[in-house]
PDBQT receptor file of N, H, CA, C and O in Angstrom, charges set to zero:
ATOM      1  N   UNK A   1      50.209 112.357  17.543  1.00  0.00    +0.000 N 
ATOM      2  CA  UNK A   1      49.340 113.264  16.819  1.00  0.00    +0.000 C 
ATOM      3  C   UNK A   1      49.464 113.055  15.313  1.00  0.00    +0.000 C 
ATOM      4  O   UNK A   1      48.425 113.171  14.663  1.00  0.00    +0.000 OA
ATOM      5  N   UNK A   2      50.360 112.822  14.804  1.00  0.00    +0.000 N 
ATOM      6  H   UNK A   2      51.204 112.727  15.332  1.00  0.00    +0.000 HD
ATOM      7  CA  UNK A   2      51.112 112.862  13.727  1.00  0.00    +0.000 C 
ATOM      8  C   UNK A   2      50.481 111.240  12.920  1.00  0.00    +0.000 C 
ATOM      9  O   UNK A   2      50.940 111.214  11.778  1.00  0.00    +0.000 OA
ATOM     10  N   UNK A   3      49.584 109.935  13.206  1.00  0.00    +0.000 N 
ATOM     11  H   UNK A   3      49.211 109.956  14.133  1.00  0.00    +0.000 HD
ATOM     12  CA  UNK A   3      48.548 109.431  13.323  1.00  0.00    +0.000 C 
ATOM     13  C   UNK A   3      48.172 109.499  12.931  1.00  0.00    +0.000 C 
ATOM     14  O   UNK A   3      48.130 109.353  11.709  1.00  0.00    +0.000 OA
ATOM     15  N   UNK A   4      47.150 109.977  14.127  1.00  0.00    +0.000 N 
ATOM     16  H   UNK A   4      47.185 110.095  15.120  1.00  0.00    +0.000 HD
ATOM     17  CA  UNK A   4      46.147 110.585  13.918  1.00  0.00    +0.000 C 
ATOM     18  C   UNK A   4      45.339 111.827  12.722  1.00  0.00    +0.000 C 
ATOM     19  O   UNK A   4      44.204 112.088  12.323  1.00  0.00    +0.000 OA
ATOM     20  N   UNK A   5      46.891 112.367  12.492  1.00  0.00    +0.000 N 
ATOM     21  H   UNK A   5      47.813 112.155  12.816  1.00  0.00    +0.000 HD
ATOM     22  CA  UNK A   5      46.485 112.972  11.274  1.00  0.00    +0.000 C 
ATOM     23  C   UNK A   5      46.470 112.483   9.645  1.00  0.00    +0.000 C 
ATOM     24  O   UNK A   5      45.896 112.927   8.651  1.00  0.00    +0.000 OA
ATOM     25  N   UNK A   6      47.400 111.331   9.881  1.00  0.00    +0.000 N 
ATOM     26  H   UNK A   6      47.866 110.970  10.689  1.00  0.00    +0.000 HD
ATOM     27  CA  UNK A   6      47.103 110.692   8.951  1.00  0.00    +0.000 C 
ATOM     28  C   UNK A   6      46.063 109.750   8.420  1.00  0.00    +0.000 C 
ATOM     29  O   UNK A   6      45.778 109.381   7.281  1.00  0.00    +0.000 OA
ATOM     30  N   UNK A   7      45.435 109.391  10.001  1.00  0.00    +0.000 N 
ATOM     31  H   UNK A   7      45.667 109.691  10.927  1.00  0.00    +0.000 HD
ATOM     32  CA  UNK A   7      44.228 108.468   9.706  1.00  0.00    +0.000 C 
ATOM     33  C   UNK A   7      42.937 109.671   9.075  1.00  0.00    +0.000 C 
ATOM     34  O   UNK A   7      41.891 109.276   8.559  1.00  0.00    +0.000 OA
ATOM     35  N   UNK A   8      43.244 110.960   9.230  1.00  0.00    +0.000 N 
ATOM     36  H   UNK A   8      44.093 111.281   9.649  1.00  0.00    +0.000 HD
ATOM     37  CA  UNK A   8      42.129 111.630   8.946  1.00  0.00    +0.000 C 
ATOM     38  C   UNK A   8      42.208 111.871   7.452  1.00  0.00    +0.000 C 
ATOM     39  O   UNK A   8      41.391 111.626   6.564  1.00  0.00    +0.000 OA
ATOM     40  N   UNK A   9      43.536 112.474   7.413  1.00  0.00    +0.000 N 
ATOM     41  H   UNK A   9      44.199 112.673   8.135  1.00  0.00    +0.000 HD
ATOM     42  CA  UNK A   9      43.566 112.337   5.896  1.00  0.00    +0.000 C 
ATOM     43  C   UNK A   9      43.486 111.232   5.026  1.00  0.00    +0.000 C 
ATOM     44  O   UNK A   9      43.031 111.538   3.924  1.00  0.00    +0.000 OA
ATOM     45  N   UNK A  10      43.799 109.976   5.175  1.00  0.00    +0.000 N 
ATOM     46  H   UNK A  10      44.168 109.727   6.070  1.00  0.00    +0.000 HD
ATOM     47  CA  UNK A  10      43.182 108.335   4.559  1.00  0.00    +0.000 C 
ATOM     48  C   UNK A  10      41.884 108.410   4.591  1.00  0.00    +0.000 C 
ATOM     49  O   UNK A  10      41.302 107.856   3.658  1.00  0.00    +0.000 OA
ATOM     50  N   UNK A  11      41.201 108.972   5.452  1.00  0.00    +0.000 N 
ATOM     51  H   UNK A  11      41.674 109.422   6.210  1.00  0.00    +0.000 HD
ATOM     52  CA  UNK A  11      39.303 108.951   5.553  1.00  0.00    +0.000 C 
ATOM     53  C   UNK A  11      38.995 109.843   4.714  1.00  0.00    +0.000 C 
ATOM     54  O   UNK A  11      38.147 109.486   3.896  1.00  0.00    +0.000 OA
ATOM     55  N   UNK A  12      39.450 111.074   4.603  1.00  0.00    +0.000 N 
ATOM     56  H   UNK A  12      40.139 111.364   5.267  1.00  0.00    +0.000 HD
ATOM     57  CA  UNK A  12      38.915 112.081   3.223  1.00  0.00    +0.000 C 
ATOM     58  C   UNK A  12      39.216 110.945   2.409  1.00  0.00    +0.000 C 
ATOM     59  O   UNK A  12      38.341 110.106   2.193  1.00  0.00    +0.000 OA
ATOM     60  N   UNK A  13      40.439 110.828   1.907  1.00  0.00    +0.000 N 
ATOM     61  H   UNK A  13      41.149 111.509   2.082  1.00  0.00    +0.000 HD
ATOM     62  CA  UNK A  13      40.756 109.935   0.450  1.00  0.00    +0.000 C 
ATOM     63  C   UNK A  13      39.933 109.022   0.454  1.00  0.00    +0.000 C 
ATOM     64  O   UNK A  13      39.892 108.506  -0.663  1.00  0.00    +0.000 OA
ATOM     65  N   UNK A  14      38.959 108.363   1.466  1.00  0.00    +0.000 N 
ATOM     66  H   UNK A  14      38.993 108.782   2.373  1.00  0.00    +0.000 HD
ATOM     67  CA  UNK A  14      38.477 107.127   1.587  1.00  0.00    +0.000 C 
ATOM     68  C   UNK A  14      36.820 107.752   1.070  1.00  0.00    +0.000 C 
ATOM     69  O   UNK A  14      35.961 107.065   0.517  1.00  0.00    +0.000 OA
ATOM     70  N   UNK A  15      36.732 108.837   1.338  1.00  0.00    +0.000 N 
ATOM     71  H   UNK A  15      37.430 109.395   1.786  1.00  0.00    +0.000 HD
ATOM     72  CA  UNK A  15      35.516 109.378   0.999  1.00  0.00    +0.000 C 
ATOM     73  C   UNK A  15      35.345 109.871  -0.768  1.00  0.00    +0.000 C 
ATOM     74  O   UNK A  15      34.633 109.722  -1.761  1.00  0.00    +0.000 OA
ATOM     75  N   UNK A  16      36.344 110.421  -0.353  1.00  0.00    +0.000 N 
ATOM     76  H   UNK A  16      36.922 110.542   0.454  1.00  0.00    +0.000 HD
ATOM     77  CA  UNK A  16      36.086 111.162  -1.910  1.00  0.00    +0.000 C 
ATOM     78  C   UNK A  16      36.011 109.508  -3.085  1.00  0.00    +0.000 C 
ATOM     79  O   UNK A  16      35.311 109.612  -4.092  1.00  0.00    +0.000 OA
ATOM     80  N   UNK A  17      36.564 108.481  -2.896  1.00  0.00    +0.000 N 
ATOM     81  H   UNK A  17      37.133 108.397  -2.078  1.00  0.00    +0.000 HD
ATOM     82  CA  UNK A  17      36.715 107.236  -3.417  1.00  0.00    +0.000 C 
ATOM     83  C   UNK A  17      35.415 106.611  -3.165  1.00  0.00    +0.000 C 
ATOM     84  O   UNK A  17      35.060 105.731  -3.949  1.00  0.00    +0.000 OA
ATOM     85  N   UNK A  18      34.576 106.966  -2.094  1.00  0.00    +0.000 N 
ATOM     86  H   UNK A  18      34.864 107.681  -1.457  1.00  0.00    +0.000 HD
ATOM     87  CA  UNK A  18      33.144 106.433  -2.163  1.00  0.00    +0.000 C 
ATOM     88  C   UNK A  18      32.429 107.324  -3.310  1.00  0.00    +0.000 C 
ATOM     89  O   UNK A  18      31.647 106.951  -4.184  1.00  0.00    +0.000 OA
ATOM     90  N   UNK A  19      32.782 108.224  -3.121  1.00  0.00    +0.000 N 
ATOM     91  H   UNK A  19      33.418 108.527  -2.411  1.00  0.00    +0.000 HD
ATOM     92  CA  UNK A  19      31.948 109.482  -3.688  1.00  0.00    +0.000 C 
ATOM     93  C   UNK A  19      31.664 109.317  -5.430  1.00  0.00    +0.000 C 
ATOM     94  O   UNK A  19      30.603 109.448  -6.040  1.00  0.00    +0.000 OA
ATOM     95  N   UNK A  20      33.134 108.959  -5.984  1.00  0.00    +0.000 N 
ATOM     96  H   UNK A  20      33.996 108.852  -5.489  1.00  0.00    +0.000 HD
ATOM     97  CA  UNK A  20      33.543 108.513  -6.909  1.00  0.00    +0.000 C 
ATOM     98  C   UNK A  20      32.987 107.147  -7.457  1.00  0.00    +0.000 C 
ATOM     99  O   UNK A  20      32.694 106.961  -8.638  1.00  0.00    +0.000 OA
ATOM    100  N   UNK A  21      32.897 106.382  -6.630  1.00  0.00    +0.000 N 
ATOM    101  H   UNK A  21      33.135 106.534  -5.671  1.00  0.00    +0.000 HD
ATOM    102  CA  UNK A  21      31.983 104.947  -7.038  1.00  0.00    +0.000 C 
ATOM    103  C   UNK A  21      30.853 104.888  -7.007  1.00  0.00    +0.000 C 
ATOM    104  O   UNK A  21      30.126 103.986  -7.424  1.00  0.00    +0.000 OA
ATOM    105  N   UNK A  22      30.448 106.361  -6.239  1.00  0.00    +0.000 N 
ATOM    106  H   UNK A  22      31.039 107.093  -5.900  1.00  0.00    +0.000 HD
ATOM    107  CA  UNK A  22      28.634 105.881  -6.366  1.00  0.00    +0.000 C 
ATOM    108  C   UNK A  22      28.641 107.321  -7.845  1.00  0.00    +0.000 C 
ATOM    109  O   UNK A  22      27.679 107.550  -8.578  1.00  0.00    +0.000 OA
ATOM    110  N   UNK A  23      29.587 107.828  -7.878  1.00  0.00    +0.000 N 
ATOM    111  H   UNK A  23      30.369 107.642  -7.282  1.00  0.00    +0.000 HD
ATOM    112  CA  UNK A  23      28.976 108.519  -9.411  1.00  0.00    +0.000 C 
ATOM    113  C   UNK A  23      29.434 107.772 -10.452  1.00  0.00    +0.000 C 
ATOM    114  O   UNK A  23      28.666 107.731 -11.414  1.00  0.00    +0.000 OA
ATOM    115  N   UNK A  24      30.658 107.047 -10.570  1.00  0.00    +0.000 N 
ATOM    116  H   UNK A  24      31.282 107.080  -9.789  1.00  0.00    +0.000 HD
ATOM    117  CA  UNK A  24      30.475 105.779 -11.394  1.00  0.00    +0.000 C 
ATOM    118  C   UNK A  24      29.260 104.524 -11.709  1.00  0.00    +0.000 C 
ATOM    119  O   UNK A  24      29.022 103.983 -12.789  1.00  0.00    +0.000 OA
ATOM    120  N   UNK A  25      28.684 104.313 -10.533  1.00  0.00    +0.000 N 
ATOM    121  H   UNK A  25      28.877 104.753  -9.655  1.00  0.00    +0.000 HD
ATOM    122  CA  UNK A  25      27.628 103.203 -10.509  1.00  0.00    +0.000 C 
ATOM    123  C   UNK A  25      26.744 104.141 -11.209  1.00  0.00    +0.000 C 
ATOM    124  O   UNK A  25      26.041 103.481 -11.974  1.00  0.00    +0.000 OA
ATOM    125  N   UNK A  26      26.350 105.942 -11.314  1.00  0.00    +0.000 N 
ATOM    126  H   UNK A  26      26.922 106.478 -10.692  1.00  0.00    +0.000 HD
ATOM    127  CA  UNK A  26      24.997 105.792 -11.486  1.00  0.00    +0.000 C 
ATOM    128  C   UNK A  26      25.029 106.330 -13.111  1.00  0.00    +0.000 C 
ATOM    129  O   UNK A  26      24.145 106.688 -13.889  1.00  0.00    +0.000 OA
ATOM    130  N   UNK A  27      26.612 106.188 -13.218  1.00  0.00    +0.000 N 
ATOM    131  H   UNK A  27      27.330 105.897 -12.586  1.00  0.00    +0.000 HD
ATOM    132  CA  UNK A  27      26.564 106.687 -15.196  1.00  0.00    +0.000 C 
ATOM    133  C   UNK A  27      25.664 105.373 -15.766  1.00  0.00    +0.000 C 
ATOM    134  O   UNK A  27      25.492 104.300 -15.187  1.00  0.00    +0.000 OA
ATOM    135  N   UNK A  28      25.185 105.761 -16.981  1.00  0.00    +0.000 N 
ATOM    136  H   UNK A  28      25.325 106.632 -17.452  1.00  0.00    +0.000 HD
ATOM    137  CA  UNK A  28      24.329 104.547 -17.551  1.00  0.00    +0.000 C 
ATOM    138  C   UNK A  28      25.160 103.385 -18.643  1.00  0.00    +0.000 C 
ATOM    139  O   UNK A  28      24.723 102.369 -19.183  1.00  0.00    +0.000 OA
ATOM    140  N   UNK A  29      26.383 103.960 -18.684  1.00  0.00    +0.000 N 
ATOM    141  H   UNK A  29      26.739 104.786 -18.245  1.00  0.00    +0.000 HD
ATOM    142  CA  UNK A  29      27.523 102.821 -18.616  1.00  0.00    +0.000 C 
ATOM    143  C   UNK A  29      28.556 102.866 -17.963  1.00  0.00    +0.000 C 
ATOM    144  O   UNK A  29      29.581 103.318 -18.472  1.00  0.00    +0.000 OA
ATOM    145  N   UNK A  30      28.523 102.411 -16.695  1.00  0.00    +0.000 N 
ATOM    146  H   UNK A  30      27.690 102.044 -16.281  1.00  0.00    +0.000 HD
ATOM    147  CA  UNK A  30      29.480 102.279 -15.807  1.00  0.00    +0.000 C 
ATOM    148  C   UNK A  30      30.851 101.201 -16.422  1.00  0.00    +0.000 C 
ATOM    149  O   UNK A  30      30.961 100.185 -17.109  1.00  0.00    +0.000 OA
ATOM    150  N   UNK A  31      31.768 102.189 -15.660  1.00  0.00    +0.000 N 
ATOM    151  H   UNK A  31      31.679 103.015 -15.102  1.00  0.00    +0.000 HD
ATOM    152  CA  UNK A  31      32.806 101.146 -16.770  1.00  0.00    +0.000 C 
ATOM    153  C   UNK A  31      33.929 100.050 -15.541  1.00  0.00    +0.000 C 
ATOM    154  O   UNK A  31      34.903 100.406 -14.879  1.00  0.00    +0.000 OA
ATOM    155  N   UNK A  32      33.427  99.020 -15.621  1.00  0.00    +0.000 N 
ATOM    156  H   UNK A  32      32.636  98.730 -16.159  1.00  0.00    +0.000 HD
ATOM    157  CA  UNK A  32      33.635  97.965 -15.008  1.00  0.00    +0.000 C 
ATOM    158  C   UNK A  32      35.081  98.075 -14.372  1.00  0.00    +0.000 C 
ATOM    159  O   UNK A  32      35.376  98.105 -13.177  1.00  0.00    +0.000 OA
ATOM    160  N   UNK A  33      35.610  98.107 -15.087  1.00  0.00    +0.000 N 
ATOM    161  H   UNK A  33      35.369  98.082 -16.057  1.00  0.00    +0.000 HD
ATOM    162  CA  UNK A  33      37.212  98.443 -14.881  1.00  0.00    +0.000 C 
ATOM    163  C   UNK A  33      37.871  99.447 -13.765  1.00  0.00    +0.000 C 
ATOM    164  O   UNK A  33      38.753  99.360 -12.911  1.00  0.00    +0.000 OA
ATOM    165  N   UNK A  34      36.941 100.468 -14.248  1.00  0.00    +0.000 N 
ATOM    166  H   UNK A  34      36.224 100.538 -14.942  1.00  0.00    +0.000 HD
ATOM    167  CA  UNK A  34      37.352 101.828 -13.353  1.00  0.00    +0.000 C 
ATOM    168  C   UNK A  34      36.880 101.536 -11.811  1.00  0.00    +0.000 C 
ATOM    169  O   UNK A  34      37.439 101.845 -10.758  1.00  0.00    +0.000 OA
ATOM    170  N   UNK A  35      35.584 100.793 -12.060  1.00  0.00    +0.000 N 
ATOM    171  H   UNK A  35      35.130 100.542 -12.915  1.00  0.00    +0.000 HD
ATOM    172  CA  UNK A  35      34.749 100.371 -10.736  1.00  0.00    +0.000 C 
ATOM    173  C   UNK A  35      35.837  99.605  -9.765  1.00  0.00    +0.000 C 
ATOM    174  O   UNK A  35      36.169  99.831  -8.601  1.00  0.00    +0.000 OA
ATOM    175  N   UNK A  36      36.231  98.674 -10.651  1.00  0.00    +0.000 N 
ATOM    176  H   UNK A  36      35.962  98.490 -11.596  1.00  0.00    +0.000 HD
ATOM    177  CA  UNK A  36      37.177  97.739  -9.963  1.00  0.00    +0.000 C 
ATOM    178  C   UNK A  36      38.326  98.004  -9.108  1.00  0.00    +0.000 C 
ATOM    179  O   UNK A  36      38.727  97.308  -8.175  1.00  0.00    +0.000 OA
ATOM    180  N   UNK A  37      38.910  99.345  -9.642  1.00  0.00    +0.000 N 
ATOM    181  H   UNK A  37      38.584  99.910 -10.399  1.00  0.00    +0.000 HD
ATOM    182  CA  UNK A  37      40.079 100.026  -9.596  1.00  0.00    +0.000 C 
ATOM    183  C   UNK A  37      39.889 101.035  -8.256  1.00  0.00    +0.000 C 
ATOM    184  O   UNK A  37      40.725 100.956  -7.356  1.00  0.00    +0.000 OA
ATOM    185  N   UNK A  38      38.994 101.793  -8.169  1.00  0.00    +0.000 N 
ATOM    186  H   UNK A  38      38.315 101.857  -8.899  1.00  0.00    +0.000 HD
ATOM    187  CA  UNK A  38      38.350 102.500  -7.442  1.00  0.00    +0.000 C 
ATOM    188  C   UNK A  38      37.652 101.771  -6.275  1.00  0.00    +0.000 C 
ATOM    189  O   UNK A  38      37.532 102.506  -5.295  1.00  0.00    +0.000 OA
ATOM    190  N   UNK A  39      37.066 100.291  -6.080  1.00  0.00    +0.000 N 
ATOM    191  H   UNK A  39      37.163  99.693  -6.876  1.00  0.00    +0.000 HD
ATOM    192  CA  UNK A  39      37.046  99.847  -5.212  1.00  0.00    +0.000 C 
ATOM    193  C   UNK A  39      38.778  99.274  -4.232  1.00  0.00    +0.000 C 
ATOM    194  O   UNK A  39      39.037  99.461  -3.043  1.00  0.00    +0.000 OA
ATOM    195  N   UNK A  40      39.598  98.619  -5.238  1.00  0.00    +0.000 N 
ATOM    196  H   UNK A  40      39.387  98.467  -6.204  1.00  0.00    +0.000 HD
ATOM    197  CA  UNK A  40      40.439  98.078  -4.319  1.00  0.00    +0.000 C 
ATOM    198  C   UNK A  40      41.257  99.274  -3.670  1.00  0.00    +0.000 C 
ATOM    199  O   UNK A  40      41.922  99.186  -2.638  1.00  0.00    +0.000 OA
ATOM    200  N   UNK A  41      41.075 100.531  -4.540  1.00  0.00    +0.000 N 
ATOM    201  H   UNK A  41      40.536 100.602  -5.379  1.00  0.00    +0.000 HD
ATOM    202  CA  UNK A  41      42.465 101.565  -3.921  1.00  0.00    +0.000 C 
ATOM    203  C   UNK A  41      41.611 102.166  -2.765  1.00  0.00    +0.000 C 
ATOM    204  O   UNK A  41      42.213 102.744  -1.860  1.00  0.00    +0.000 OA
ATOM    205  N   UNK A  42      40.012 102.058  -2.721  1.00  0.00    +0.000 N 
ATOM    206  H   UNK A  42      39.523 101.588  -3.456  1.00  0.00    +0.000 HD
ATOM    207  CA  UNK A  42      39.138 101.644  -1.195  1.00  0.00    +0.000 C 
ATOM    208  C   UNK A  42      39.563 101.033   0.460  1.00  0.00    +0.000 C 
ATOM    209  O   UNK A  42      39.621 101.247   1.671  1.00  0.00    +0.000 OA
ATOM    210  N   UNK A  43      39.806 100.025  -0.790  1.00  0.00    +0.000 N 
ATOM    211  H   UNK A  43      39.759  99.852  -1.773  1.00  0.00    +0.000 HD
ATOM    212  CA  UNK A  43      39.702  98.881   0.447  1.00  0.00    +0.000 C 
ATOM    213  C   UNK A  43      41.365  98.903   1.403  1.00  0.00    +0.000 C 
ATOM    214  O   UNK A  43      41.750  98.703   2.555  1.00  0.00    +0.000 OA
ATOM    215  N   UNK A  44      42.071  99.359  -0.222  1.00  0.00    +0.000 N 
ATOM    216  H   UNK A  44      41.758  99.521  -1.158  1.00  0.00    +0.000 HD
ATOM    217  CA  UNK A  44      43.833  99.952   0.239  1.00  0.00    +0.000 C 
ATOM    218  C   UNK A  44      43.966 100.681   1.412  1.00  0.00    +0.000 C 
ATOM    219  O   UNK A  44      44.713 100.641   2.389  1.00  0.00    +0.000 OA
ATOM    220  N   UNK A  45      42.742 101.566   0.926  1.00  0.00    +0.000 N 
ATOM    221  H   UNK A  45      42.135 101.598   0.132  1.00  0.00    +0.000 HD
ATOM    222  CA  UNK A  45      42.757 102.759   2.307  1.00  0.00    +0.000 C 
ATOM    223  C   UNK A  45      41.860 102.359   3.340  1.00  0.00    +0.000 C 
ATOM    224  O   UNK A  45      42.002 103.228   4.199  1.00  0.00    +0.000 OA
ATOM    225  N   UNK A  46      40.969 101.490   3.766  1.00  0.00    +0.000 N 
ATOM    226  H   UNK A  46      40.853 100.783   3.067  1.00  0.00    +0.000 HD
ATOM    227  CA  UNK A  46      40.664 101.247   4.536  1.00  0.00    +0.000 C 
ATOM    228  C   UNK A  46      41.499 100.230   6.039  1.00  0.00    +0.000 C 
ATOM    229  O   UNK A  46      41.243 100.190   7.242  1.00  0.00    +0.000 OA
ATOM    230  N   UNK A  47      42.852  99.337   4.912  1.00  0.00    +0.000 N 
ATOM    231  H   UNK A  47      43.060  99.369   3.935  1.00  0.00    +0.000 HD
ATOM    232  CA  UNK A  47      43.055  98.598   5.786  1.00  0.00    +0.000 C 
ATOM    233  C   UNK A  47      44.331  98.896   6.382  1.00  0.00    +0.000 C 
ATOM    234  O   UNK A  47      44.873  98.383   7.360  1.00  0.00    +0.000 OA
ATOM    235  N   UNK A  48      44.905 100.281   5.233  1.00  0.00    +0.000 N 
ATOM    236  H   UNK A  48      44.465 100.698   4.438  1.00  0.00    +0.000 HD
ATOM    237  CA  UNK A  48      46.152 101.496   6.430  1.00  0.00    +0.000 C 
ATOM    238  C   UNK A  48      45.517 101.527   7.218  1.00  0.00    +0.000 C 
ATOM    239  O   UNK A  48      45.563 100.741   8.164  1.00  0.00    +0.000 OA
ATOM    240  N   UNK A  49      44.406 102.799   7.035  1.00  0.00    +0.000 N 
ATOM    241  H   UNK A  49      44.368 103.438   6.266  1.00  0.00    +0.000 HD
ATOM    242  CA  UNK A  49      43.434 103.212   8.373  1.00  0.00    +0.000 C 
ATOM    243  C   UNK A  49      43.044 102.125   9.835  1.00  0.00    +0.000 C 
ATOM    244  O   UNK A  49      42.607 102.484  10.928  1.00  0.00    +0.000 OA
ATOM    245  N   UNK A  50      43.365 100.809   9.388  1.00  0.00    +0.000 N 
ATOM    246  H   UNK A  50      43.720 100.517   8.500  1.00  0.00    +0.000 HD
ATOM    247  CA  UNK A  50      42.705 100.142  10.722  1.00  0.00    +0.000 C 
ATOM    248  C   UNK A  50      44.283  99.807  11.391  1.00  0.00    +0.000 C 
ATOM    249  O   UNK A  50      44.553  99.599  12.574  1.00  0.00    +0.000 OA
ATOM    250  N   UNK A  51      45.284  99.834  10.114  1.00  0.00    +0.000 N 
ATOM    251  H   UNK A  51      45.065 100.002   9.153  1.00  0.00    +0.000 HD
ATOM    252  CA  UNK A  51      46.318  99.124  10.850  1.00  0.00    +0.000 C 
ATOM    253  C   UNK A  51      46.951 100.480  11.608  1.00  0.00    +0.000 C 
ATOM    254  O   UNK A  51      47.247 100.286  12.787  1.00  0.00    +0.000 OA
ATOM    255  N   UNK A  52      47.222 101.966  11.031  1.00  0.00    +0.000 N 
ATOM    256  H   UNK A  52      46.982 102.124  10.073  1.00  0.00    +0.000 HD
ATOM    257  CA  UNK A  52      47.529 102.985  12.190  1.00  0.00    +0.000 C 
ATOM    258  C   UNK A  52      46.608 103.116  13.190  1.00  0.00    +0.000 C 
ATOM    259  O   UNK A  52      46.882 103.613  14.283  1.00  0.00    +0.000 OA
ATOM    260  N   UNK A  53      45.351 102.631  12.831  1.00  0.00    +0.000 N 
ATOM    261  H   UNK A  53      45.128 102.228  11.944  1.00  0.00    +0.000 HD
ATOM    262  CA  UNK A  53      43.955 102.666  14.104  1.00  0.00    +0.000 C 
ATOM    263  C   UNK A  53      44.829 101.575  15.549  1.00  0.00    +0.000 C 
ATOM    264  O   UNK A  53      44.863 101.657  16.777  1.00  0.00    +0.000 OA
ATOM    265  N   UNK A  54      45.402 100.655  14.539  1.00  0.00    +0.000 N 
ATOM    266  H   UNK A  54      45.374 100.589  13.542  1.00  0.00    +0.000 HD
ATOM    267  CA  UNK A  54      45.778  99.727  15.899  1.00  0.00    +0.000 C 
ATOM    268  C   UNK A  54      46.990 100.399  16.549  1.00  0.00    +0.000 C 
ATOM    269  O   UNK A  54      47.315 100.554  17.726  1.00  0.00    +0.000 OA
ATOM    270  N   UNK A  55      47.497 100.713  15.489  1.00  0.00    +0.000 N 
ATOM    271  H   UNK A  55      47.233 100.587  14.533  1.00  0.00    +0.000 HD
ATOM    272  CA  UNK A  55      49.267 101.399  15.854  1.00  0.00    +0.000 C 
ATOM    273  C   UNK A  55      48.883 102.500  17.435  1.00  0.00    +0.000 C 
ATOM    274  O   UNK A  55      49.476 102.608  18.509  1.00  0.00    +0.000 OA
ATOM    275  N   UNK A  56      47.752 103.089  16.936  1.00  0.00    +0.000 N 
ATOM    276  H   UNK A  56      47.271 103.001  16.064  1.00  0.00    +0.000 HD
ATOM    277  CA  UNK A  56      47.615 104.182  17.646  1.00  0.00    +0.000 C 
ATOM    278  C   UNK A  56      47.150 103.877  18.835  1.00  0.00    +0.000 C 
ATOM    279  O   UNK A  56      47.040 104.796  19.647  1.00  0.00    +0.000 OA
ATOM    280  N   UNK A  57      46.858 102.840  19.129  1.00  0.00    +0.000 N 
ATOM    281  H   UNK A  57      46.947 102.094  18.469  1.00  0.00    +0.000 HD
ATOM    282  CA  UNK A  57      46.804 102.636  20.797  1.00  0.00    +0.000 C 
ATOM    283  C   UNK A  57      46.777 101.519  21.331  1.00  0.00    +0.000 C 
ATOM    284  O   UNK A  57      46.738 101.423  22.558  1.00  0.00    +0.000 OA
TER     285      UNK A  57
């Protein structure tokens, strides 16, 4: 269970980090850097999430 709850909480963080890049993309100077930063700590959390996804069964 204990997982599972962590994969849920990595998916909020994984959201609110989308959420965050598409209000970065739509400032009218998006600042490259931050974009960059905010994508990989993304992709960070996407590839916990698959590896407890595997853990978990």
């Amino acid at each position: 269970m204990a997982v599972e709850a962590r994969i849920r909480e990595l998916g909020a963080r994984h959201q609110n980090l989308e959420q965050a890049i598409r209000e970065e993309t739509m400032r009218p100077a998006a600042d490259a850097m931050r974009l960059k930063e905010l994508k990989r700590k993304k992709l960070k959390l996407k590839e916990e999430m698959e590896a407890l996804g595997a853990q978990a069964h």
